[in-house]
C-alpha positions in Angstrom: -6.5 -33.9 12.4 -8.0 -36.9 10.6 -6.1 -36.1 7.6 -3.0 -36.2 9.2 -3.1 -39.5 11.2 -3.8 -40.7 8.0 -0.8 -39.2 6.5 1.6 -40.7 9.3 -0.5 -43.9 9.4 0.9 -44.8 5.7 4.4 -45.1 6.1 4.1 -47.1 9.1 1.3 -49.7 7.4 4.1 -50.2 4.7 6.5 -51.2 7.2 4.4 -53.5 8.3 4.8 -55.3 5.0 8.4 -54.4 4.1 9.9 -58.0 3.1 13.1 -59.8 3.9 13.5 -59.9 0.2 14.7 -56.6 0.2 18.3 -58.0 1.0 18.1 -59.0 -2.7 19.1 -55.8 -3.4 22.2 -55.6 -1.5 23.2 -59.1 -3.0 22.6 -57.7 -6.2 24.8 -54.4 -5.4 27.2 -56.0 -4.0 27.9 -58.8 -6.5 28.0 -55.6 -9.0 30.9 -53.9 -7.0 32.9 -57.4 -6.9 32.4 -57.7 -10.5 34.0 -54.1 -10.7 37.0 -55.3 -8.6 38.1 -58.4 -10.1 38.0 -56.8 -13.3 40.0 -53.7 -12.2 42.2 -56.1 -11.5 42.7 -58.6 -14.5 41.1 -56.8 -17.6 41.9 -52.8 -16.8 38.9 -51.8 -15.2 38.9 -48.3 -13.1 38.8 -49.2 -9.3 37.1 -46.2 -8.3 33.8 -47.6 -9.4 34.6 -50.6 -7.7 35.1 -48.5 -4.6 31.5 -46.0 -5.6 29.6 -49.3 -6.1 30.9 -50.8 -2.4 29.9 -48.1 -0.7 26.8 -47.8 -2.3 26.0 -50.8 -1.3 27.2 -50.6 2.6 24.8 -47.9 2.7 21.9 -50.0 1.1 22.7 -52.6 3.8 22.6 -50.0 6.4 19.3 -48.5 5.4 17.4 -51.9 4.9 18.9 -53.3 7.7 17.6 -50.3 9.9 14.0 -50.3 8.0 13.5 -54.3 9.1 15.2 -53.8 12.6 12.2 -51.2 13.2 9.5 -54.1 11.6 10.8 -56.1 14.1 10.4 -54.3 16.6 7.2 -52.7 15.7 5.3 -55.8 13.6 7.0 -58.4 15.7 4.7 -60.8 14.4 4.4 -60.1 10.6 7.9 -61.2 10.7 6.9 -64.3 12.5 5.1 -65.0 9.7 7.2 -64.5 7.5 9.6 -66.9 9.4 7.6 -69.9 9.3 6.3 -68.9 5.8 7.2 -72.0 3.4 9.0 -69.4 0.7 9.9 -66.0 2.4 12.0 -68.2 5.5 14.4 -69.1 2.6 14.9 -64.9 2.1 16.3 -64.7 5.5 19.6 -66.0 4.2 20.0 -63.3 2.0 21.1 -61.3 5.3 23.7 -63.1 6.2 24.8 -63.6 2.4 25.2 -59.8 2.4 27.2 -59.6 5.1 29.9 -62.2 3.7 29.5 -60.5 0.0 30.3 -56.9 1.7 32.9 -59.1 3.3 34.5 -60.2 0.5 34.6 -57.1 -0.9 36.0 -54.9 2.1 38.7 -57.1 2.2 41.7 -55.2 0.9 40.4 -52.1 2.2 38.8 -52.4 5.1 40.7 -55.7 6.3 39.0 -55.5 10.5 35.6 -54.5 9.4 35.7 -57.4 6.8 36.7 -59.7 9.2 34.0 -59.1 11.8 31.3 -58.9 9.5 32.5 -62.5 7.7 32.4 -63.5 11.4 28.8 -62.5 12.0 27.9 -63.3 8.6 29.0 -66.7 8.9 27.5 -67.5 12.4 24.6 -65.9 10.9 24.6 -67.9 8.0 25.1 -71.1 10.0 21.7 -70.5 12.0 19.6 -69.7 9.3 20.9 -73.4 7.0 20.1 -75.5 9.9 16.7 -73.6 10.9 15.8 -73.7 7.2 16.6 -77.4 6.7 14.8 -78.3 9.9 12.2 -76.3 8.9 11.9 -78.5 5.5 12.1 -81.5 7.2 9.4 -80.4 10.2 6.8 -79.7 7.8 4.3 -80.5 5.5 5.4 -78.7 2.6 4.0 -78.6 -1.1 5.4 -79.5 -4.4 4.3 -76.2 -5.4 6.1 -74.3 -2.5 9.7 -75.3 -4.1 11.6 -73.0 -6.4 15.0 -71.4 -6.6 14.8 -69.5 -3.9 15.7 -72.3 -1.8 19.0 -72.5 -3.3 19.5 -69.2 -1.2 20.5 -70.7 2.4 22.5 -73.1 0.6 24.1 -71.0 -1.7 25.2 -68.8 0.8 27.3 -72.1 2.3 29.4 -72.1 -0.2 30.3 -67.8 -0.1 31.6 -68.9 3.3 35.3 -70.3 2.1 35.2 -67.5 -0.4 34.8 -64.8 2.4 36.7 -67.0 4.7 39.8 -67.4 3.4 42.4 -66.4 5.9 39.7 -65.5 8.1 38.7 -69.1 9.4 40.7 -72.7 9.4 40.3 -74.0 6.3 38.3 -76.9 8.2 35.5 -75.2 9.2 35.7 -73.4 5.3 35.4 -77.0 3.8 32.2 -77.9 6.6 30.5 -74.9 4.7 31.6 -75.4 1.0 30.7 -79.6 1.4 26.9 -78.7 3.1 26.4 -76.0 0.3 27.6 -78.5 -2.4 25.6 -81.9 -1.5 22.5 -79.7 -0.9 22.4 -77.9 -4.1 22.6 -81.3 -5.4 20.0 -82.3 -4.2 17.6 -79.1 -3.8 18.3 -79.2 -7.8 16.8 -82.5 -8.6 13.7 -81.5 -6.3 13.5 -78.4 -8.3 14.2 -79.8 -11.9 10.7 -82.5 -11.0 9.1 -79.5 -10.2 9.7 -77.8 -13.0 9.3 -80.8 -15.4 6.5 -82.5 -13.9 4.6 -80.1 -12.0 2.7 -76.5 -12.6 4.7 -73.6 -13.9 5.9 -70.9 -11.7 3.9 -68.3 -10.6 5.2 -65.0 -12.8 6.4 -63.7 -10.1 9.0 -66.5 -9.4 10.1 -66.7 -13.1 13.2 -64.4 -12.1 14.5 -67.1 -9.4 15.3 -69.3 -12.5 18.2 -66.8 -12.5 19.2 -68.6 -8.9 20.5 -72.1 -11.0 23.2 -70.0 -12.3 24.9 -69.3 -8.6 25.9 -72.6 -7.0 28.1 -73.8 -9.7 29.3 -70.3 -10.2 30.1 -69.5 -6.8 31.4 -73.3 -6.3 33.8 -73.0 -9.0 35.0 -69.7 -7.0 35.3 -71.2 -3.8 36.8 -74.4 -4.6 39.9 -72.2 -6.6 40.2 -70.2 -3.0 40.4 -73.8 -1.3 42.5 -76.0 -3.4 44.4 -73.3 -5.5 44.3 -75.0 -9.0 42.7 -75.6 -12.1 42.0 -78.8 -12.3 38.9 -80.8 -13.9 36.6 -80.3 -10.9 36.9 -77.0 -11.6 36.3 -76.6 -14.8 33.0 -78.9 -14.4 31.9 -76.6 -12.0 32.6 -73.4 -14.2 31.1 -75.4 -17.3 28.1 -76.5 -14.8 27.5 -72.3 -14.4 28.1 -71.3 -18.4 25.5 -74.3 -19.4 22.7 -72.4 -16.8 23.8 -69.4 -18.0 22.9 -70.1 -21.5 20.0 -71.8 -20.5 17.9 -68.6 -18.8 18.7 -66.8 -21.9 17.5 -69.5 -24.1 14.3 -68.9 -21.8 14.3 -65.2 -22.2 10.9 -65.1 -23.9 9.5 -66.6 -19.9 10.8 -63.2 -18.8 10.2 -60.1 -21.0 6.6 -60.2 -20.3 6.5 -60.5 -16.5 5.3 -57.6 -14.8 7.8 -56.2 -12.0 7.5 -58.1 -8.6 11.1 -57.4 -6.0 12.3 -60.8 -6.4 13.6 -59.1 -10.5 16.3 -58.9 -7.6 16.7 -62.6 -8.1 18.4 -61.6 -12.0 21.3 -59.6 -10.5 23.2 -61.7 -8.0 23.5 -64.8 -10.7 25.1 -62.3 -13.0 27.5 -60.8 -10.8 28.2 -64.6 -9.8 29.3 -65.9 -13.7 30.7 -62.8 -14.2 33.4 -63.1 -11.4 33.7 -66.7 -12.0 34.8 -66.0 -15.7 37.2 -63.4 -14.7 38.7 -65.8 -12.6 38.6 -68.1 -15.2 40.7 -65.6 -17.6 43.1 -65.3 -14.7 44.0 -68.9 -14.3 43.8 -69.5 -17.7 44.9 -66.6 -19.2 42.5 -67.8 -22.5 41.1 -64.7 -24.2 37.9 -66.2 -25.1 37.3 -65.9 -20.9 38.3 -62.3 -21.3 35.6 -61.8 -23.9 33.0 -63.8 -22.2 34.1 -61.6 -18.6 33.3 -58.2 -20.7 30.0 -59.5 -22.0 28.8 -60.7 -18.9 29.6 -57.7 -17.0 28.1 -55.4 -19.2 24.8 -57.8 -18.7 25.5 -57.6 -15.3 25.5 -53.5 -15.7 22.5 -53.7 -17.5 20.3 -55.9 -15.3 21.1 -54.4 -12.4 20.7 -50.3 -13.3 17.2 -51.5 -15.1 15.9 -53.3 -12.0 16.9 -50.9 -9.8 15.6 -48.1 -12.3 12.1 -50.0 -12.1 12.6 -50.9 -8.1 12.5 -46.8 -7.6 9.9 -46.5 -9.8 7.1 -48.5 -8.7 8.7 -47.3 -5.0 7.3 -44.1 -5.9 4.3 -45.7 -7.2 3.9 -47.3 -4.0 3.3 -50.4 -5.3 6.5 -52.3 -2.8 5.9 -52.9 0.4 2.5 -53.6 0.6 0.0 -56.3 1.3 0.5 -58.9 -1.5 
């Protein structure tokens, strides 16, 4: 009898500590599957991956979203904690991300499902940037608290006009894209004197260096949705995203050692980011050095997000996620 309370006592302790972070994962899918898209339609890509990958990743959101509906009902106050926790709060967004980025990519097929989850998404999305920024500005946080990962309720700001489009005035769309821009702005110079002129990341943050790839990525993206040309803006923005880009893989000897932690998560979104951004950037352009660049980055993109899921599952069955860190 002993032995099996134990038993049943396992899954339910792991629960306990199953993270918001886990979203990460469906931004990371997701992002894949859009990559799949744009380039099935520019540069000849099959769509039924496109379509594989999407699906995929609805169920993903489905199954994560049920496992932290049931923590929050059942560990109503773990996820308290991690509410008014000065780096997991900034995770939260990556719900409301995920609804917009399934969003985006249900949009030609699934045109009323796309639109009331862009809806909810977006409402979502507006909570969680003011309660994070009031949460900033009501606390007494730490130099060491700041990383990348506070680009991710901003970030998500600026998917909104992407997702939006057609959806939502083009008003509101700009409220969202200007918030996202002037904060990633300034979140970036807080981050840059941390990096500079404080203490290195912990290891297991390293991967969120990936994160200053996504604002001028997804910028450069949503400004084309909202203004319809290539103009120099535009290409700054794009340029802004290829210099970061470069940058993380200049670094790539901070990364090769780390061991795996779930926010690896944080290499997958960034990719699938500059990789749509450079197909669009073939589109409007029609310059085959963007074509080249899109096929590259993509098959990064592949590769980073089959090996970090590859290990994910691995150290899942390990039991080493989802426990007390």
């Amino acid at each position: 009898m002993e032995k099996s309370e134990q038993i049943t006592a396992i899954p339910s302790n792991r629960l306990q500590f199953f993270p918001v972070m886990m979203f990460a994962v469906v931004m990371g899918f997701t992002g894949l599957s859009i990559v799949f898209f744009k380039m099935s339609e520019d540069l000849l890509f099959p769509i039924i991956i496109a379509d594989i990958f999407g699906y995929i990743s609805l169920t993903l959101f489905l199954v994560i979203s049920f496992f932290y509906l049931k923590k929050i009902i059942t560990y109503t106050e773990e996820v308290k904690k991690e509410f008014t926790h000065p780096i997991r709060v900034n995770f939260f967004a990556a719900i409301s991300i995920s609804m917009l980025l399934l969003s985006i990519f249900f949009r030609h097929s699934l045109p009323s499902f796309s639109y009331v989850i862009f809806v909810v998404g977006a409402i979502l999305h507006f909570f969680f940037t003011f309660y994070t920024i009031k949460y900033w500005i009501n606390n007494n946080l730490e130099m060491q608290h700041s990383n990348p990962a506070w680009f991710i309720p901003i970030v998500g700001n600026i998917i909104v006009p992407i997702a939006g489009k057609g959806f939502a005035p083009d008003e509101i769309l700009y409220f969202f894209f200007s918030v996202g821009l002037f904060f990633w702005i300034i979140l970036f110079a807080i981050i840059l004197n941390r990096i500079i002129f404080h203490n290195q990341f912990a290891p297991k943050f390293m991967p969120t260096l990936f994160i200053l790839i996504a604002p001028p990525a997804i910028g450069f993206i949503a400004y084309e949705k909202l203004v319809l040309q290539l103009d120099f803006f535009a290409h700054m923005l794009y340029s802004l995203a290829l210099f970061f880009t470069i940058l993380v893989f200049v670094m790539y000897k901070n990364y090769i050692k780390i061991k795996f932690f779930i926010s690896w998560w944080a290499f997958t979104f960034p990719m699938a980011a500059i990789s749509i951004a450079t197909v669009l950037m073939y589109e409007l352009s029609h310059e085959n050095i963007y074509a080249v660049l899109a096929y590259l980055f993509t098959a990064i993109t592949v590769f980073v997000v089959f090996l970090v899921a590859k290990e994910t599952i691995v150290h899942m069955f390990k039991k080493e996620i989802c426990i007390m860190e």
